[in-house]
Residue frames as a rotation matrix with the C-alpha (Angstrom) as fourth column:
UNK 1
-0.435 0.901 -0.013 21.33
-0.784 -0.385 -0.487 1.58
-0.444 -0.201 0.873 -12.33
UNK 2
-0.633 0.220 0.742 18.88
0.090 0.973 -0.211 -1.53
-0.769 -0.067 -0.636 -13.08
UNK 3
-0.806 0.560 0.190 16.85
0.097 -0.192 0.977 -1.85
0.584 0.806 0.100 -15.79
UNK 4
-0.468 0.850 0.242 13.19
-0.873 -0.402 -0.278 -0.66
-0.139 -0.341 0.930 -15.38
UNK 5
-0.920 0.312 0.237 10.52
0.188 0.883 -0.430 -3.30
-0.343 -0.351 -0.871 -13.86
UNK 6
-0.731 0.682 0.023 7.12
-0.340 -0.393 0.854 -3.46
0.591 0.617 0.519 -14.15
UNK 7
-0.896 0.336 0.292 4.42
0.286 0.937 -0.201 -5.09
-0.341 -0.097 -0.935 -12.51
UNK 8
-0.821 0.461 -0.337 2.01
-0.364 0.031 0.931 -5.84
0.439 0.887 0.143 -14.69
UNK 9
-0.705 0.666 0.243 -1.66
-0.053 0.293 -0.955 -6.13
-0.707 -0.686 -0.171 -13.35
UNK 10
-0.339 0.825 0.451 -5.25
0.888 0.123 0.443 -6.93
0.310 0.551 -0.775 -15.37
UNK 11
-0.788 0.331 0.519 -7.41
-0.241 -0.942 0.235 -4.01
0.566 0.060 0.822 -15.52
UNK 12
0.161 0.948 -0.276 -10.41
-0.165 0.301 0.939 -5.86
0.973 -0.106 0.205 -14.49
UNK 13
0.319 0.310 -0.896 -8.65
0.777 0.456 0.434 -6.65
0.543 -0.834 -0.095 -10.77
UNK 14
-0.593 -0.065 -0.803 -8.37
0.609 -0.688 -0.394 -3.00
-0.527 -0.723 0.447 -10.26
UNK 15
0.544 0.806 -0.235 -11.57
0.676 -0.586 -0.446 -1.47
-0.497 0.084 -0.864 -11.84
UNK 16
0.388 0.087 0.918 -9.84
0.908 -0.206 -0.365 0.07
0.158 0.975 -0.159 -14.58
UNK 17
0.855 -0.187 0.484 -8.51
-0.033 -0.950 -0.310 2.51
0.518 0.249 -0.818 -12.85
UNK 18
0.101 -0.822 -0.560 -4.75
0.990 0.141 -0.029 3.27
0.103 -0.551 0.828 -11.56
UNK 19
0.981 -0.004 0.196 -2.99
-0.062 -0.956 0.286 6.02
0.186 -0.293 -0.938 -9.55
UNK 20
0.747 -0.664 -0.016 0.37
0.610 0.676 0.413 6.33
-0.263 -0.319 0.910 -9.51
UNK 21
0.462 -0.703 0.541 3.67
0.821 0.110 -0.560 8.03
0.334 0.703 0.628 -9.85
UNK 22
-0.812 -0.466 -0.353 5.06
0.562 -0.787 -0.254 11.30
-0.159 -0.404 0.901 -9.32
UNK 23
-0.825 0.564 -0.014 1.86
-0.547 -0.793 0.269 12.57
0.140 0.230 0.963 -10.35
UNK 24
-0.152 0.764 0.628 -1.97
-0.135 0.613 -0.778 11.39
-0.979 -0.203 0.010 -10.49
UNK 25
-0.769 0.312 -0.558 -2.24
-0.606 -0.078 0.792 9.75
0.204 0.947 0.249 -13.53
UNK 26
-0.280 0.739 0.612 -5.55
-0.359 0.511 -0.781 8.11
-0.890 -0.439 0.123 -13.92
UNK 27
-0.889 -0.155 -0.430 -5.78
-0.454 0.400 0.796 5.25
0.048 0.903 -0.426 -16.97
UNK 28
0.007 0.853 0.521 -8.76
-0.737 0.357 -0.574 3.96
-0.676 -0.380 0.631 -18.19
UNK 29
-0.802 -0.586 -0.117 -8.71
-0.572 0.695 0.435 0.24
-0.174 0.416 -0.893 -19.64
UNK 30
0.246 0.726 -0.642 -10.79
-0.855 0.474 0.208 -2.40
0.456 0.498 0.737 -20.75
UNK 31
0.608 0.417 0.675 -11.26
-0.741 0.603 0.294 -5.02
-0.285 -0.680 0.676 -18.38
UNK 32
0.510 -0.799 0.319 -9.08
0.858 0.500 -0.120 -7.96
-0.064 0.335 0.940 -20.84
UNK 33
0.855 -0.449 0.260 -6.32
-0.131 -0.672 -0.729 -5.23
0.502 0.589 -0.634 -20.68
UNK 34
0.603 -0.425 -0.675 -3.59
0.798 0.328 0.506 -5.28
0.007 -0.844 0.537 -18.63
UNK 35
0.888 -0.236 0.396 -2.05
-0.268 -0.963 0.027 -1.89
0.375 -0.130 -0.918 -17.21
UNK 36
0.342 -0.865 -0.368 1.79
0.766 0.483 -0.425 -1.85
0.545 -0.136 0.827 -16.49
UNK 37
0.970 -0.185 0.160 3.08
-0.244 -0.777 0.581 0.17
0.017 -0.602 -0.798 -13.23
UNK 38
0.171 -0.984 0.057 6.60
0.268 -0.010 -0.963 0.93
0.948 0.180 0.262 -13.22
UNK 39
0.944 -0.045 -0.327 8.53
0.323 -0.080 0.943 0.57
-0.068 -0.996 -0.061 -9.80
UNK 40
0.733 -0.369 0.571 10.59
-0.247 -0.927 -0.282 2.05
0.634 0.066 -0.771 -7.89
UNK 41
-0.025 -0.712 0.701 12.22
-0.972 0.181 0.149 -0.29
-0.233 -0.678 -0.697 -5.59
UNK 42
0.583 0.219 0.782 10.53
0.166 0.910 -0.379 -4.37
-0.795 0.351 0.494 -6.49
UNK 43
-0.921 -0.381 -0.084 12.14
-0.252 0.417 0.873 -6.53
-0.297 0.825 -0.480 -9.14
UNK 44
-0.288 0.907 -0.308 9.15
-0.797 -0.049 0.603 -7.19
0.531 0.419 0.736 -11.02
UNK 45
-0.230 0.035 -0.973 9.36
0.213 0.977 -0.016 -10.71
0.950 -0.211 -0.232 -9.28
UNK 46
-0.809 -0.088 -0.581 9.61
0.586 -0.049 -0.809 -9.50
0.042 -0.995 0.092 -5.74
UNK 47
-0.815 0.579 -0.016 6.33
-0.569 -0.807 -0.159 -6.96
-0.105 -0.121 0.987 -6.55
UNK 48
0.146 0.563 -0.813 3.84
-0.106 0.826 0.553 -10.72
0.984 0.005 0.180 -7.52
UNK 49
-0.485 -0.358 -0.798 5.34
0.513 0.623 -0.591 -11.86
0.708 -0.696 -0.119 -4.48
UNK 50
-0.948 0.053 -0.314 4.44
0.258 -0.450 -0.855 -9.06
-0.186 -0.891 0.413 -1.97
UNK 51
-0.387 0.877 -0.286 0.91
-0.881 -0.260 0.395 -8.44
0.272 0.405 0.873 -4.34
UNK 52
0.302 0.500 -0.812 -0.06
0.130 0.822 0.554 -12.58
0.945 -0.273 0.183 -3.68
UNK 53
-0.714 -0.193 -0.673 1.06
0.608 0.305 -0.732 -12.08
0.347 -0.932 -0.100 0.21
UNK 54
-0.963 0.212 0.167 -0.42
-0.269 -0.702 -0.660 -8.88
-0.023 -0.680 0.733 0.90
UNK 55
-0.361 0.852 -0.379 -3.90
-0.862 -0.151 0.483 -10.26
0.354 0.501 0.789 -0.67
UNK 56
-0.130 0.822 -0.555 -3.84
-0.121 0.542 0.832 -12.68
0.984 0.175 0.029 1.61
UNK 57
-0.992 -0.124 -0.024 -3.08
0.087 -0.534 -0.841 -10.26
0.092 -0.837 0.540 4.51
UNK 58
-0.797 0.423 -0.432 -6.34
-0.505 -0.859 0.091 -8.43
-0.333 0.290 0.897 2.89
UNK 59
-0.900 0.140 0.412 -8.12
0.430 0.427 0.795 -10.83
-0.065 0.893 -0.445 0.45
UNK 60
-0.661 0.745 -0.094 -11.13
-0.679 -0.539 0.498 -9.77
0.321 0.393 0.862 -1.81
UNK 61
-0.762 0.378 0.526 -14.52
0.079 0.861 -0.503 -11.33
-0.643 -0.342 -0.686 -1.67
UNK 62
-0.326 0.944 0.046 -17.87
0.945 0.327 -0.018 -11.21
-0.032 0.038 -0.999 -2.82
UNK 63
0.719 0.495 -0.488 -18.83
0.684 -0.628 0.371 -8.27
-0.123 -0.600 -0.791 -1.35
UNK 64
0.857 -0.485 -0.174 -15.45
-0.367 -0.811 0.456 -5.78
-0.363 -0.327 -0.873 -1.20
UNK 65
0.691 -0.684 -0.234 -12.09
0.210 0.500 -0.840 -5.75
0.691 0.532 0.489 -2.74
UNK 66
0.781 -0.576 -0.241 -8.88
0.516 0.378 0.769 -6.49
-0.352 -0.725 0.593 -1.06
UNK 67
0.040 -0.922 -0.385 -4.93
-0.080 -0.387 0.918 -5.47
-0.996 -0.006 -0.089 -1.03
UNK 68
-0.319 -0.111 0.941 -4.84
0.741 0.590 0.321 -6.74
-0.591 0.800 -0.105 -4.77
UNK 69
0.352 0.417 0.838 -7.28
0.834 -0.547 -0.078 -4.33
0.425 0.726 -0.541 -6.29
UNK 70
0.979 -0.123 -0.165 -6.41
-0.081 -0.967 0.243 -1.43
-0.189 -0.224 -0.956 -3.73
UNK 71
0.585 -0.767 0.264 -2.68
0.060 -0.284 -0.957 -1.33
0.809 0.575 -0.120 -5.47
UNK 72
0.969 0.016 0.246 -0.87
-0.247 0.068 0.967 -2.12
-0.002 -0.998 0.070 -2.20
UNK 73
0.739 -0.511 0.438 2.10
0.608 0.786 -0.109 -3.40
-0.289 0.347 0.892 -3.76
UNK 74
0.023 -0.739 0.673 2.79
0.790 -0.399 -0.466 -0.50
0.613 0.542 0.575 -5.34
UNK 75
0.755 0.187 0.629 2.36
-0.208 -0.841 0.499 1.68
0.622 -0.507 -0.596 -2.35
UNK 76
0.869 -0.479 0.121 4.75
0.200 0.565 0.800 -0.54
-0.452 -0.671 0.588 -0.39
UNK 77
0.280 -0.590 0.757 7.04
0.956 0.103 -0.273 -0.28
0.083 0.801 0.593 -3.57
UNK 78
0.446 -0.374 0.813 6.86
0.180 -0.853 -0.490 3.54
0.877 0.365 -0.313 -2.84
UNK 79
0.859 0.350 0.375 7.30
-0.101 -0.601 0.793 3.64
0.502 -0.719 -0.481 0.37
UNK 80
0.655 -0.724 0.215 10.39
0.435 0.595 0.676 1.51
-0.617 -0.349 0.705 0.42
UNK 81
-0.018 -0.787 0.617 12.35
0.954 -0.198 -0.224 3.83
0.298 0.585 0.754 -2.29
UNK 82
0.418 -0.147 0.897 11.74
0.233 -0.937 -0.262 6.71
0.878 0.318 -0.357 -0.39
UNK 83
-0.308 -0.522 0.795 13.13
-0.720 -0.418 -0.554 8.33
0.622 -0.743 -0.247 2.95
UNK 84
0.616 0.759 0.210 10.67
-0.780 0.554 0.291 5.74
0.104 -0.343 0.933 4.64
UNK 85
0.995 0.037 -0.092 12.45
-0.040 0.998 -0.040 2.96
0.091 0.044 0.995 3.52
UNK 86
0.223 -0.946 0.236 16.15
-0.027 -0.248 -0.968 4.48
0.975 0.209 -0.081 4.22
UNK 87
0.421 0.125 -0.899 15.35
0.877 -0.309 0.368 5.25
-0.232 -0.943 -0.240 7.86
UNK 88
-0.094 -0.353 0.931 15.80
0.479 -0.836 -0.269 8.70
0.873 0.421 0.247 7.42
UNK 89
0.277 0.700 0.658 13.51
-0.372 -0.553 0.746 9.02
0.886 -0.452 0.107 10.10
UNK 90
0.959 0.086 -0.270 14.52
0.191 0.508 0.840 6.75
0.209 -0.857 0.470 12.58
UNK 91
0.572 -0.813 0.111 17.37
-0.806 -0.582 -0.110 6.96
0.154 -0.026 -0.988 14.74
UNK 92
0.801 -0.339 -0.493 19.91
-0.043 0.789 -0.612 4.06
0.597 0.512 0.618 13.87
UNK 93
-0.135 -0.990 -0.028 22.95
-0.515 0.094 -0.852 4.38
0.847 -0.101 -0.523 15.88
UNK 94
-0.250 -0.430 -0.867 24.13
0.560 0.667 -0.492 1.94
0.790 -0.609 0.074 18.92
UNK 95
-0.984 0.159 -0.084 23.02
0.170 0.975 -0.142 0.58
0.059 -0.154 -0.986 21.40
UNK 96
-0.443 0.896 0.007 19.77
-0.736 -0.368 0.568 -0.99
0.512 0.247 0.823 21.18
UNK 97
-0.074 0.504 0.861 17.63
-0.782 0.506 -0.363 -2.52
-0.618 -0.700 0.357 23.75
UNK 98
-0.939 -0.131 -0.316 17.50
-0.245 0.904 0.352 -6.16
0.240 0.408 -0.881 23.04
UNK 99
-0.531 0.753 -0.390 14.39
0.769 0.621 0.151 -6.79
0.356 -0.220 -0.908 25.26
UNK 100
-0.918 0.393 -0.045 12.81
-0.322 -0.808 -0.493 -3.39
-0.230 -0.438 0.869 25.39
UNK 101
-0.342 0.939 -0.037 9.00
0.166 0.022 -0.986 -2.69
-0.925 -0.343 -0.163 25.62
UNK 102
-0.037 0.196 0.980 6.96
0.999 0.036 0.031 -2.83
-0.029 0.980 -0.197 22.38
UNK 103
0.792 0.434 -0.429 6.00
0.513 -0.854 0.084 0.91
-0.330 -0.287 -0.899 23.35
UNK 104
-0.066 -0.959 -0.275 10.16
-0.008 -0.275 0.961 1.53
-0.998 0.066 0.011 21.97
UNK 105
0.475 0.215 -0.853 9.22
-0.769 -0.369 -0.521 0.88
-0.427 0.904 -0.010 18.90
UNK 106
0.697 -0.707 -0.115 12.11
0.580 0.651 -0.489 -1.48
0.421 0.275 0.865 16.41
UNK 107
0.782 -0.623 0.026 14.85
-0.556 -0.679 0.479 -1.81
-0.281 -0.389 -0.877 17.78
UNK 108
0.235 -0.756 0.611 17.92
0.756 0.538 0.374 -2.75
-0.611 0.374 0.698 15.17
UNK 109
-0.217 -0.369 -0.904 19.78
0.124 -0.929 0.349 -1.32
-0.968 -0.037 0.247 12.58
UNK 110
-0.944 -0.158 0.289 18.76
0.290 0.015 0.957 -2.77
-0.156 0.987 0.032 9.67
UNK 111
-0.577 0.599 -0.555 16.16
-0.419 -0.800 -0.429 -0.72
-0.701 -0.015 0.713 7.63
UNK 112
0.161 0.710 0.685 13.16
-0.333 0.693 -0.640 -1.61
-0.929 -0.125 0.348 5.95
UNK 113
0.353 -0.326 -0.877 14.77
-0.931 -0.213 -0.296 -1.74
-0.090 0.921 -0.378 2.69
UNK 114
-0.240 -0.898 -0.368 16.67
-0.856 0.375 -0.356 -4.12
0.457 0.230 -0.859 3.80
UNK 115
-0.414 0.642 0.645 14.06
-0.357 0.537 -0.764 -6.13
-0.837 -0.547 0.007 6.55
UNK 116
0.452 0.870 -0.198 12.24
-0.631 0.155 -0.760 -6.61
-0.631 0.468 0.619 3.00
UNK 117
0.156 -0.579 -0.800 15.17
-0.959 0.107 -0.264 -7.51
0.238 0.809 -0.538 0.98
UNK 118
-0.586 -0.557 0.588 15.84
-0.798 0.521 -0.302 -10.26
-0.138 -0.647 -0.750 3.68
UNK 119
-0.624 0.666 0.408 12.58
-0.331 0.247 -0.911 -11.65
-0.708 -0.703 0.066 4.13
UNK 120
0.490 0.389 -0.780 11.66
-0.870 0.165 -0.465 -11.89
-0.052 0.906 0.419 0.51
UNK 121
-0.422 -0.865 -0.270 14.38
-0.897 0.443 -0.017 -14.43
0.134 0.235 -0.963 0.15
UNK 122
-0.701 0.568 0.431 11.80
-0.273 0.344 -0.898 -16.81
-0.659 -0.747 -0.086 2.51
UNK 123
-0.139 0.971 0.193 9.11
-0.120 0.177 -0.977 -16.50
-0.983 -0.159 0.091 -0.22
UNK 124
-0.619 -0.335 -0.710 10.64
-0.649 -0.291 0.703 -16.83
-0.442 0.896 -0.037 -3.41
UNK 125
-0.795 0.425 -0.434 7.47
0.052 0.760 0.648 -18.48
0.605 0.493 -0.626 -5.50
UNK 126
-0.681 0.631 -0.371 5.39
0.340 -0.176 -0.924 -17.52
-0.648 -0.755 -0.095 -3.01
UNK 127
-0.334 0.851 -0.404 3.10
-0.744 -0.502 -0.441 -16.10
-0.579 0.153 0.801 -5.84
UNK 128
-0.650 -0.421 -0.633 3.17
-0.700 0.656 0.282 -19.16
0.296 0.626 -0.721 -7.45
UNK 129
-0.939 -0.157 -0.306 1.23
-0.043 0.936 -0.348 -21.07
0.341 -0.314 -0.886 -5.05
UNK 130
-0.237 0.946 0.222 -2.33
0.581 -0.045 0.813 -21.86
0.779 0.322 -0.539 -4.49
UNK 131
0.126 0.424 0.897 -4.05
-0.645 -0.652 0.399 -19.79
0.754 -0.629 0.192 -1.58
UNK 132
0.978 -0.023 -0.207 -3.92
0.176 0.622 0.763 -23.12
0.111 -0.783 0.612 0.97
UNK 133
0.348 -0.937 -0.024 0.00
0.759 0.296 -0.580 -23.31
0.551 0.184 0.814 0.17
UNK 134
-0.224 -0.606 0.764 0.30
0.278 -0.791 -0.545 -19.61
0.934 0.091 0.345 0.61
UNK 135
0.681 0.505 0.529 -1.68
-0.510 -0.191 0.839 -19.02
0.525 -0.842 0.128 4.16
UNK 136
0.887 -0.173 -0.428 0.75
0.382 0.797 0.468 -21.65
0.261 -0.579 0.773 5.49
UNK 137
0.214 -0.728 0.651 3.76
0.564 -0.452 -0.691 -19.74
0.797 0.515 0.314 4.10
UNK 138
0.305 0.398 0.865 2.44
-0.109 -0.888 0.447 -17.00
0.946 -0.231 -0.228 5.82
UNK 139
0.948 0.279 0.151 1.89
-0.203 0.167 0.965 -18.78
0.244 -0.946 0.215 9.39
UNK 140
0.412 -0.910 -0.048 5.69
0.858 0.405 -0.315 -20.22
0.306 0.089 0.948 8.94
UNK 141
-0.372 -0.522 0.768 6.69
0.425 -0.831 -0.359 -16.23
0.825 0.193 0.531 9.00
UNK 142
0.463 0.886 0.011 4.08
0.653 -0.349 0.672 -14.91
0.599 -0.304 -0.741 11.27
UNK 143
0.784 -0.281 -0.554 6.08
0.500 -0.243 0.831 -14.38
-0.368 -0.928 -0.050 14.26
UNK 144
-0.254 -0.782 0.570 9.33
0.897 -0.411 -0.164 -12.19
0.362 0.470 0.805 11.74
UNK 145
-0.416 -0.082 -0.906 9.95
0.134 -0.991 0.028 -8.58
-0.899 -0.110 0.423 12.11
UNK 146
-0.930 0.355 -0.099 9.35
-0.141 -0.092 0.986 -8.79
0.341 0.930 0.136 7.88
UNK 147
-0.607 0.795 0.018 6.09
0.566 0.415 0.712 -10.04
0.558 0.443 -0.702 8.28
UNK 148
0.069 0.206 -0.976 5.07
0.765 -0.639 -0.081 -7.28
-0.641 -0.741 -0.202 11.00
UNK 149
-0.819 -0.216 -0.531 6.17
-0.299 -0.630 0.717 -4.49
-0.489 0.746 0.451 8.09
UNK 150
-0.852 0.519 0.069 4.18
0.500 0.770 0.396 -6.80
0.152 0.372 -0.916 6.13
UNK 151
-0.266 0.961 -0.068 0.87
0.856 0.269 0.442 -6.55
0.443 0.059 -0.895 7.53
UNK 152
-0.032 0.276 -0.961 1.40
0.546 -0.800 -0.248 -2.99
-0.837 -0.532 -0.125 8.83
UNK 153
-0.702 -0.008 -0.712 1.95
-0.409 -0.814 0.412 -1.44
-0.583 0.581 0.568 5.27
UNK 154
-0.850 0.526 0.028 -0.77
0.432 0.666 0.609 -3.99
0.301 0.529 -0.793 3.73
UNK 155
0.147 0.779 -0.610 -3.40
0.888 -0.375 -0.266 -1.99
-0.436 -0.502 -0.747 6.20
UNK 156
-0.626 -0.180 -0.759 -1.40
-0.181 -0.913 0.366 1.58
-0.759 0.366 0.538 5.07
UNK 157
-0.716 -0.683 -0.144 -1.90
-0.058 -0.148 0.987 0.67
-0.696 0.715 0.066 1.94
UNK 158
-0.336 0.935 -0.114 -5.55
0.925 0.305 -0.228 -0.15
-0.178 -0.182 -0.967 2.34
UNK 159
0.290 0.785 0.547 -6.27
0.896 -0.424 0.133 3.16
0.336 0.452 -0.826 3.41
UNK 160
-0.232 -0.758 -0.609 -4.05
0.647 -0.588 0.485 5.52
-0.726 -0.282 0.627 2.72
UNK 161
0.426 0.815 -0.393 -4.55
-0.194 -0.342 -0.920 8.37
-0.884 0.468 0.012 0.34
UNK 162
0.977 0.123 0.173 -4.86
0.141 0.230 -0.963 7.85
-0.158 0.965 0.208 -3.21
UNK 163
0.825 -0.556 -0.102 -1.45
-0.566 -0.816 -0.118 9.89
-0.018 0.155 -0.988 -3.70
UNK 164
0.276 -0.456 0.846 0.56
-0.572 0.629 0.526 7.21
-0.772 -0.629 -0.087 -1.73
UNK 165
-0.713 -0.210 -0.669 -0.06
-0.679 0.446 0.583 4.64
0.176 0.870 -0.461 -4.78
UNK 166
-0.866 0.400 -0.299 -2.28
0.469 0.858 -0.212 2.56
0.172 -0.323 -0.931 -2.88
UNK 167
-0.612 0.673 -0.415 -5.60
0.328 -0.262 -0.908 2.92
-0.719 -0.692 -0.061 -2.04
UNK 168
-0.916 0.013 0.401 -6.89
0.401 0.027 0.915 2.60
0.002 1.000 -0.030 -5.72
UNK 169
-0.542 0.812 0.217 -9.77
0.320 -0.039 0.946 4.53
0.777 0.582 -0.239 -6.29
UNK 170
-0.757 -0.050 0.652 -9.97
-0.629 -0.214 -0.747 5.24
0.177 -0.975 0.131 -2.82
UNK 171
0.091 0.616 -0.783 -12.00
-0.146 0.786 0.601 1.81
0.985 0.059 0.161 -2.73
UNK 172
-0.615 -0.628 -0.477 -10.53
0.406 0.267 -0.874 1.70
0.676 -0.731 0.091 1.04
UNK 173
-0.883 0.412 0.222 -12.22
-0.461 -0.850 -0.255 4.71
0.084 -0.328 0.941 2.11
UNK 174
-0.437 0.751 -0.495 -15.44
-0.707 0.053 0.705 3.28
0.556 0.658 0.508 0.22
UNK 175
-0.553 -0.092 -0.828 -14.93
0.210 0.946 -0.245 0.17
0.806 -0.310 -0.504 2.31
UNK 176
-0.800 -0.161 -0.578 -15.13
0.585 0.002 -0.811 1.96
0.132 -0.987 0.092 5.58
UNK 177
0.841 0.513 0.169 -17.24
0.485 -0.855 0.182 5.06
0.238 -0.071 -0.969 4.99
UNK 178
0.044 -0.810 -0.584 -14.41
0.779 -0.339 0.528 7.15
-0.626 -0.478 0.616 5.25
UNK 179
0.689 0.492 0.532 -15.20
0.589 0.048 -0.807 10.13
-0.423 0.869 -0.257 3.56
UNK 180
0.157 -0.938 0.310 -11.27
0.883 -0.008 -0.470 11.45
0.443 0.347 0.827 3.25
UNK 181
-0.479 -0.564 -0.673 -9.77
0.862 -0.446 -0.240 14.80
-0.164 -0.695 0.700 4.46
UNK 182
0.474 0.465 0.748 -12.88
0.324 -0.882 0.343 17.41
0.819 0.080 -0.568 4.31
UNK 183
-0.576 -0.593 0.563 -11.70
0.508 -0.799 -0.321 20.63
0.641 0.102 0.761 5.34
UNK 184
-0.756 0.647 0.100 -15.54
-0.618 -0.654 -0.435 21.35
-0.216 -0.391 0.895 6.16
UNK 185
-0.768 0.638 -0.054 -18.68
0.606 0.751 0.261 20.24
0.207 0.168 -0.964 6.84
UNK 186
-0.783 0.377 -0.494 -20.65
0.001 -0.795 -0.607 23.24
-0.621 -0.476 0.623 7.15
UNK 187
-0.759 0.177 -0.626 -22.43
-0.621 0.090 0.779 23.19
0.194 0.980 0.042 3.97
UNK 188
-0.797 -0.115 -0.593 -23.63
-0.080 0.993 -0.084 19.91
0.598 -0.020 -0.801 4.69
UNK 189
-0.879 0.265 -0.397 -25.31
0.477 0.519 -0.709 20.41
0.018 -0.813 -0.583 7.56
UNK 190
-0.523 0.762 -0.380 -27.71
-0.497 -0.636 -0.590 22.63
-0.692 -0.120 0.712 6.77
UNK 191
-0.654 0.001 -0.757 -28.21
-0.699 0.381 0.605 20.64
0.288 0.925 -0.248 2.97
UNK 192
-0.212 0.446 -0.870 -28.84
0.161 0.893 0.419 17.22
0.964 -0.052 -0.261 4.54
UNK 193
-0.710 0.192 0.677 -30.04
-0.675 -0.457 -0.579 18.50
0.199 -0.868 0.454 8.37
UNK 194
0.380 0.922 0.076 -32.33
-0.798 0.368 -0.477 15.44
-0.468 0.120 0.876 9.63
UNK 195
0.809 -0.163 -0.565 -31.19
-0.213 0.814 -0.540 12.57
0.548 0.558 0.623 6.54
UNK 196
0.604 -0.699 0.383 -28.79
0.359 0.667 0.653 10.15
-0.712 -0.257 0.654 6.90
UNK 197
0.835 -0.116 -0.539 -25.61
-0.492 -0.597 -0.634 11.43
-0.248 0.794 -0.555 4.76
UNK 198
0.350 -0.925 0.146 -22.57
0.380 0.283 0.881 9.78
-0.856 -0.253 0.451 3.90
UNK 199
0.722 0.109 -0.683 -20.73
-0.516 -0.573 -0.637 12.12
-0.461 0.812 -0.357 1.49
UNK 200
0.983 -0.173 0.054 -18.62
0.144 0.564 -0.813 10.72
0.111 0.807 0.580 -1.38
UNK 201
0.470 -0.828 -0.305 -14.80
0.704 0.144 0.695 10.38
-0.532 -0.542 0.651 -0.80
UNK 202
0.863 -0.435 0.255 -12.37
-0.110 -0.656 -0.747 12.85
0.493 0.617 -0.614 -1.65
UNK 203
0.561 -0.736 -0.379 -8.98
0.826 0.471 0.309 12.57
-0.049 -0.486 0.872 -1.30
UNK 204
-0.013 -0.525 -0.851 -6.08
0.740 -0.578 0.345 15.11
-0.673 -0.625 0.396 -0.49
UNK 205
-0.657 -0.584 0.477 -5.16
0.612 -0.044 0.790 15.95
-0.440 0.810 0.386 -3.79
UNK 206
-0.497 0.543 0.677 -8.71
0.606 -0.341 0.718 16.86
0.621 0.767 -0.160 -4.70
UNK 207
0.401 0.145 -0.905 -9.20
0.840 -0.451 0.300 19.33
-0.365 -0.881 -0.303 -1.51
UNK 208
0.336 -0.788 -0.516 -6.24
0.242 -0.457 0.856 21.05
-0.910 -0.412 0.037 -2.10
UNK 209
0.878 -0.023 -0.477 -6.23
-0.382 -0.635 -0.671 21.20
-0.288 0.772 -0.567 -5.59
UNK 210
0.836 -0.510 -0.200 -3.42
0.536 0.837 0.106 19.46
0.113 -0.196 0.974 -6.04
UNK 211
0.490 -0.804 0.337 -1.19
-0.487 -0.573 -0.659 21.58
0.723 0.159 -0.672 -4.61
UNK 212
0.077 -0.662 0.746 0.64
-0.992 0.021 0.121 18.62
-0.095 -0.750 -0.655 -2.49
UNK 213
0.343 -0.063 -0.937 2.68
-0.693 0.657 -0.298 16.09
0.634 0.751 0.181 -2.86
UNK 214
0.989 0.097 -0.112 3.93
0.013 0.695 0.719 12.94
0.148 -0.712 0.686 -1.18
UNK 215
0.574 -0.799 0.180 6.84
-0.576 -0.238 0.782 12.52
-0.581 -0.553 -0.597 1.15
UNK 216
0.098 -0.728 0.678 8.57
0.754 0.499 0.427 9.55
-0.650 0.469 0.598 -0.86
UNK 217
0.488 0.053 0.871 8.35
0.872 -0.059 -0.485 12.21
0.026 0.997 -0.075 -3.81
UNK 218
0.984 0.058 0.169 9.98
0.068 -0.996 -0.052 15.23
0.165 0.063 -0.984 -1.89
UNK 219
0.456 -0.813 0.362 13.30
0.329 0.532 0.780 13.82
-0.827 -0.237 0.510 -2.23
């Protein structure tokens, strides 16, 4: 068994707040702090690496925050130590269409565990470098099977619920108007009947009371 990682983020480039773990813990920090998440699959190196790519899958601006602040990393990080990232789900055995239709889906045997494990290898220092350096990186990969994972769990991870690990604050949601998994909207309509409404996100957990938990965690 490896020694426990970290990856170590500022408070200030996730708004002070984190979600994470087998539970919802929610930490509040002081901007100059820095909050340490503990992974579950990343070397602490390989979690910088996939945090400076995915942010510039995503990046922040002005206006809205990116893959960085919504904790994307560490959703990826979960999703790759659970069943997800075993192929539990998928079926793996011989033979596989070389030149099937995208509509098949992947078609190899190696799993994403291992599609990441590869493909990191490509970007070692990759967080190292300036934003011009790293876009190029990027374009160099574009056309990988990694970099497809990539930029499909960078979007998950965007806006996925809180629970996941990503989706910090449900700042995703916030992005979109998305106002999470209401149950009902009855209420509502009579309340605001006529107005413009957009109601305030809520995510599974707080629906449901937390009485549910994520798949990587039912293992």
């Amino acid at each position: 068994m490896r020694r426990r990682e970290f990856l170590t983020q500022s408070a200030a480039s996730i708004g002070g707040v984190l979600i994470y773990s087998r539970q919802v813990f929610r930490l509040s920090a002081q901007a100059n702090q820095s909050i340490r998440i503990p992974l579950r699959f990343f070397s602490q190196a390989e979690a910088l690496i996939i945090a400076a790519a995915s942010s510039r899958i995503f990046p922040s601006d002005e206006t809205s925050p990116g893959a960085r602040e919504a904790g994307v990393a560490v959703y990826i990080d979960r999703q790759l130590a659970g069943p997800w990232g075993r192929d539990r789900y998928r079926y793996t055995q011989v033979p596989f269409e070389e030149n099937a239709p995208a509509e098949f889906g992947y078609q190899g045997k190696a799993t994403p565990q291992q599609i990441y494990r590869q493909g990191l290898k490509d970007l070692k220092g990759f967080h190292r470098l300036g934003p011009r350096e790293q876009d190029q990186k990027l374009k160099q990969i574009e056309a990988t099977l990694f970099f497809s994972l990539l930029r499909q769990n960078t979007i998950e991870g965007m806006f996925c619920d809180p629970m996941h690990g990503g989706n910090i604050d449900m700042m995703g949601w916030q992005l979109i108007g998305f106002p999470g998994p209401r149950m009902s909207n009855y209420e509502d309509v009579d309340t605001h009947f006529g107005e413009a409404f957009r109601p305030k996100p809520a995510s599974l957990r707080q629906v449901t009371r937390g009485k549910v938990r994520p798949s990587e965690d039912l293992e």
